[in-house]
N, C-alpha and C positions, 0 to 999 in steps of 0.2 A: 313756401308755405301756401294751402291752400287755403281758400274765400272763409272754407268753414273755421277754419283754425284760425285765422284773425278776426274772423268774425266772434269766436270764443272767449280769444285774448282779450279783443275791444269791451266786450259785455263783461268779464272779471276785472277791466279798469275802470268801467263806468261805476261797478257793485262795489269795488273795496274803495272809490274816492280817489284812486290814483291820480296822481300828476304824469305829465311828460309829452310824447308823440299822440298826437289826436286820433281816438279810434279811425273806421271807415268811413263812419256817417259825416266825417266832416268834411268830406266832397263832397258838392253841391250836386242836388240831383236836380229832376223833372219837378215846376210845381206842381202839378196835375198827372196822375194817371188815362193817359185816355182809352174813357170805358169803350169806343169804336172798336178796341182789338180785345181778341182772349188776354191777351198779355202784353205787356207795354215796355217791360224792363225785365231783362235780364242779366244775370250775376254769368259773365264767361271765363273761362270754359264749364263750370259747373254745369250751368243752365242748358248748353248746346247738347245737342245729339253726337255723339261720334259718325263722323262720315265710315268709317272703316272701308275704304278703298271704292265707295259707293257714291253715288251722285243724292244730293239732297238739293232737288231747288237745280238752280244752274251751276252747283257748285260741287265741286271732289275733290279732295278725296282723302286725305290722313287727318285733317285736322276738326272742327265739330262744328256743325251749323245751328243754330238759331232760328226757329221757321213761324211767319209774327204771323198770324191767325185773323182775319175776319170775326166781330160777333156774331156774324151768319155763319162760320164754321169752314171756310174754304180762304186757303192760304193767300198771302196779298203781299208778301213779303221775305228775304231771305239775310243773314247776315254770318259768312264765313268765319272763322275767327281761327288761327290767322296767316297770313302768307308775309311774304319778306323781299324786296331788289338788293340787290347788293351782294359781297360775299358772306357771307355766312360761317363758322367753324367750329368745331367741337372744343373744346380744350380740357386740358390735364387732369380738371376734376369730375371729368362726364357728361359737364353741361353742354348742352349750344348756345353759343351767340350769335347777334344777328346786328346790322346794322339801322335797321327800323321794323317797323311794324306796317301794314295793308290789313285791314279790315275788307274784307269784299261785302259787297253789300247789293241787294237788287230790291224795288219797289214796282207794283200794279201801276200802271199810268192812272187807271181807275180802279180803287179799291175793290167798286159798287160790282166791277163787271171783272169775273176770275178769266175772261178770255182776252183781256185787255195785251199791251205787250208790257212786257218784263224788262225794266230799265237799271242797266248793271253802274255802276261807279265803286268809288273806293274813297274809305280811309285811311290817309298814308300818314305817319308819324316819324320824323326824322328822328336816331337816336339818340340825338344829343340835345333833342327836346323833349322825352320821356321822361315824367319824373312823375311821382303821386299828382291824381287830379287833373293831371292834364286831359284837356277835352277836346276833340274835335267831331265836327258837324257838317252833314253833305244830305243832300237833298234826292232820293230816285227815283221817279215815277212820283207818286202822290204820296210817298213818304219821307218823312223826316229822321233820318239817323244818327242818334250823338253820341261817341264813347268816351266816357270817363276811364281812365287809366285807375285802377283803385292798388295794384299792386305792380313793381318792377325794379329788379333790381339792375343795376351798372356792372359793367365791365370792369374793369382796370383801364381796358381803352373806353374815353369818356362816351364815346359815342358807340358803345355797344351795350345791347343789354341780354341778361340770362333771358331767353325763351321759355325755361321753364318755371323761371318766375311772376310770368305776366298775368294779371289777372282784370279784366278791366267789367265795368256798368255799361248796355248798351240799354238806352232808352231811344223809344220809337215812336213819333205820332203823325198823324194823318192831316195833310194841309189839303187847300184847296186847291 
């Protein structure tokens, strides 16, 4: 199910008083927006651009990038969303599974200066630690990147998850 369609559901539980599973706002997000960038947080895959077999940033090619903006208007920032180690496999119902998740991710050394160099790392997620909320946090260049997991479903095998059900929060902020 896509961000918007839980995000639908959550706001009909919130309206009609329902009890039960906690919408999506009950991940913890960013206290602050940092007004430094156009955009601080986005909802993935929603929010990313489709690479469509193109480079975005230092990054290609099938899956969608996230590209975090300077207030000045010149990019400072990139986040893949998503790649995979391990084997991988289709199975009987159409889905893919995978064995974790990689966030690619690159930061400006200096936001200030768009010539600066481009510092690549990764968000790796094991899958047998995926589960609503989970978060992890890596540092590239003068940026701070942290994804909240807000949707994903299991395998059968505990440590796989449906690829097409991942949906996660990447917040973004500018350290010294």
């Amino acid at each position: 199910m896509r961000f918007a369609e839980w995000f639908l559901v959550g706001l009909a539980a919130l309206s009609f008083g329902c009890e039960g599973e906690p919408g999506l706002d009950a991940c913890p997000g960013p206290e602050k927006l940092d007004t430094s960038l156009v955009q601080s947080t986005f909802l993935l895959p929603d929010e990313g651009t489709p690479n469509n077999n193109e480079a975005i940033g230092p990054f290609c090619c099938t899956g969608v990038t996230a590209t975090i903006e300077a207030i000045e208007g010149h990019p400072v920032g990139y986040a893949y969303f998503f790649g995979w180690t391990g084997q991988a496999y289709n199975g009987g119902d159409g889905d893919s599974y995978a064995p974790g998740v990689e966030i690619l991710i690159a930061g400006l050394e200096d936001v200030h200066d768009p010539q600066s160099a481009l510092v690549e790392s990764v968000i790796a997620i094991d899958g047998s630690e995926m589960d609503r909320c989970t978060e992890r946090s890596v540092k590239a260049g003068q940026l701070r990147f942290t994804v909240t997991l807000l949707n994903v479903t299991k395998n059968h095998k505990p440590d796989y998850f449906d690829m097409g059900s991942l949906e996660a929060r990447l917040d973004v902020s500018v350290e010294p």
